[in-house]
N, C-alpha and C positions, 0 to 999 in steps of 0.2 A: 547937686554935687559941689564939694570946696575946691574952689579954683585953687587952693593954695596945697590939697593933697592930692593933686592928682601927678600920680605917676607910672607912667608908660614904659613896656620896652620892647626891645628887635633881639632875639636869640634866635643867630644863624647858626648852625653848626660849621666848623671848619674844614669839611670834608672836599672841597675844591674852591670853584668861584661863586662869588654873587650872583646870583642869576634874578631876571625881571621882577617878577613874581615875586622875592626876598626886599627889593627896593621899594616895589608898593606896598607893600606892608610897614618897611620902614618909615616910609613917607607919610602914610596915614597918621602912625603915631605919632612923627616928629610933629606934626601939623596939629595934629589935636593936643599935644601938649605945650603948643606952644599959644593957642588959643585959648587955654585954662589955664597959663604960667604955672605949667606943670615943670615936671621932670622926665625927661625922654633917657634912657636906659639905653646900652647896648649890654648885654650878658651872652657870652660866650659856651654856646651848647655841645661841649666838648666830651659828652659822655660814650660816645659808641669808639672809643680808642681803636678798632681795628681800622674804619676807614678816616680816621685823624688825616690830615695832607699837610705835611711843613707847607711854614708861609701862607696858610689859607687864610687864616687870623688876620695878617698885617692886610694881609690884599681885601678883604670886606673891608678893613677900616681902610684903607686908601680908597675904594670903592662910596663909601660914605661919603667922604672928604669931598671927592670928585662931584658928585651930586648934590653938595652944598649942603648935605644931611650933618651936622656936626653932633655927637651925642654932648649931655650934660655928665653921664658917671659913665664910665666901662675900665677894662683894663688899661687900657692906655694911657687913665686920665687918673694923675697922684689925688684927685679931691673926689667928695664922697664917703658917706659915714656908713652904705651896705653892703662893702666887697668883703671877701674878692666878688671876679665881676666873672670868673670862668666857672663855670659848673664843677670841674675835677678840683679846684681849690676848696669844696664847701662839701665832700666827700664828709666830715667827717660831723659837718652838723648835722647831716642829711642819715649819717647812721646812728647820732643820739636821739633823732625822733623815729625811725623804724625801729630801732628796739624798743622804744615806749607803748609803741604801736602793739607790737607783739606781748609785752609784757599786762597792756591793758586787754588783749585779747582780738583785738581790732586787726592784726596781721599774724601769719605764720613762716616760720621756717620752712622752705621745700629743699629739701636735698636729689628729688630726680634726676638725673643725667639724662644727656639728650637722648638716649635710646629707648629710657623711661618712657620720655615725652611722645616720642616717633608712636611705641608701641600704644600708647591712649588715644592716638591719633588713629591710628590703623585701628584699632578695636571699635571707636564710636562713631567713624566715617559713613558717612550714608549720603544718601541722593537729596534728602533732606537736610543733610548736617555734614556739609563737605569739608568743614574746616571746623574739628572738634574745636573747643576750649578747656581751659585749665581754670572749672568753674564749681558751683554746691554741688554738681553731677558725681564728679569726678575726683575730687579733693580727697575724699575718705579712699580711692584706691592707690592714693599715688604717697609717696614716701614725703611723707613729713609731718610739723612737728604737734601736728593734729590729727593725724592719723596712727604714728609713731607713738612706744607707751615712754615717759619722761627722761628712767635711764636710760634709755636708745638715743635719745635726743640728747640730753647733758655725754654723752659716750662722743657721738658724734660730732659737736660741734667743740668740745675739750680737742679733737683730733684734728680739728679745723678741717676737716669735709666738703668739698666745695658744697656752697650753698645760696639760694636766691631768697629773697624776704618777701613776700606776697601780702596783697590786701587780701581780709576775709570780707568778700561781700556777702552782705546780709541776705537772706531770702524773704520773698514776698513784700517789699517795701516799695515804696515812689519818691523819688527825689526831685523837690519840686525849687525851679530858683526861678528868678526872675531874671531873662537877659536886658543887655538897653537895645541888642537889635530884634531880638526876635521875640522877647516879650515871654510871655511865662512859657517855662519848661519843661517837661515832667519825664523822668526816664523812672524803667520799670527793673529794681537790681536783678531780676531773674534774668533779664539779658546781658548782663554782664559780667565780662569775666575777673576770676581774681589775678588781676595787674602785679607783675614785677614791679617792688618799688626798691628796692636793692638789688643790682646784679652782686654776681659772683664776684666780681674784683671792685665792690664796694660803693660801685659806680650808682648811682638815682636814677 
């Protein structure tokens, strides 16, 4: 590994206080980037807007400060060539690659609504399967832009329709990576589901 690329970061969300657990992990990285004269990152994980808390933001970094954790780039700090450092600020690069995503066929439009969702849940629930997914099972019953014939879809999102952007995961494959802790990895995509990567208000 290049001591000279490596860089690290800590994305708390702002939803109350620092808590233990949020500082070890800070510390881990601040420590291993400063032992490969890395770069230590704070990025501010401000996407779930309902539980936002004013003042969470300053009080982590007061929190930081206090434990002697100083970041190299985040919001706070004018130097730094990859902000913003808040996740709601980067809303808008974050929806030039979901639509690339979709347009390469790699993501879909869902326009379900939560009763949609409730109702797929209550239908595929079982003793074996307590907590359906929004997966290859499932996707062809539910409203969107793969299931949907094209002018349904160009109707709908012309009207701007509330809607969520999904990965299409693939079936039958193994994605295999290498961790540094745990060493090779292999997941099976049939166990996965296809993930929200855009909410509705645009959000990653």
């Amino acid at each position: 590994m290049s001591e000279t690329n490596v860089r690290v970061r800590f994305a708390p969300s702002p939803t109350g206080g620092l808590h233990l657990g949020g500082v070890r992990t800070a510390l881990y990285n601040y420590l291993f980037a400063r032992k490969h004269n890395g770069t230590f990152i704070l990025r501010i994980e401000d996407t779930d807007q309902t539980r936002f808390v004013p003042g969470a933001e300053q009080y982590i970094i007061d929190c930081l400060k206090w434990c002697g954790i100083s970041p190299d780039e985040g919001p706070h700090i004018s130097t730094g060539n990859y902000g913003p450092y808040r996740q709601s600020e980067r809303k808008s690069i974050y929806g030039i690659h979901a639509e690339l995503l979709v347009k390469k066929g790699f993501a879909y439009y869902a326009f379900d609504t939560p009763a949609d969702l409730e109702m797929m849940r209550d239908k595929y629930k079982s003793s074996t399967n307590p907590s359906p997914q929004y997966d290859h099972h499932v996707r062809m019953e539910m409203r969107n832009s793969l299931s949907l014939p094209v002018e349904e879809v160009d109707q709908l999102l012309a009207k701007q329709t509330p809607h969520v952007i999904r990965i299409k995961m693939p079936r039958d494959q193994e994605v295999e990576l290498q961790d540094m802790i745990r060493g090779k990895v292999v997941f099976n995509t049939n166990q996965l589901d296809d993930k929200v990567l855009l909410k509705a208000d645009g959000m990653p």
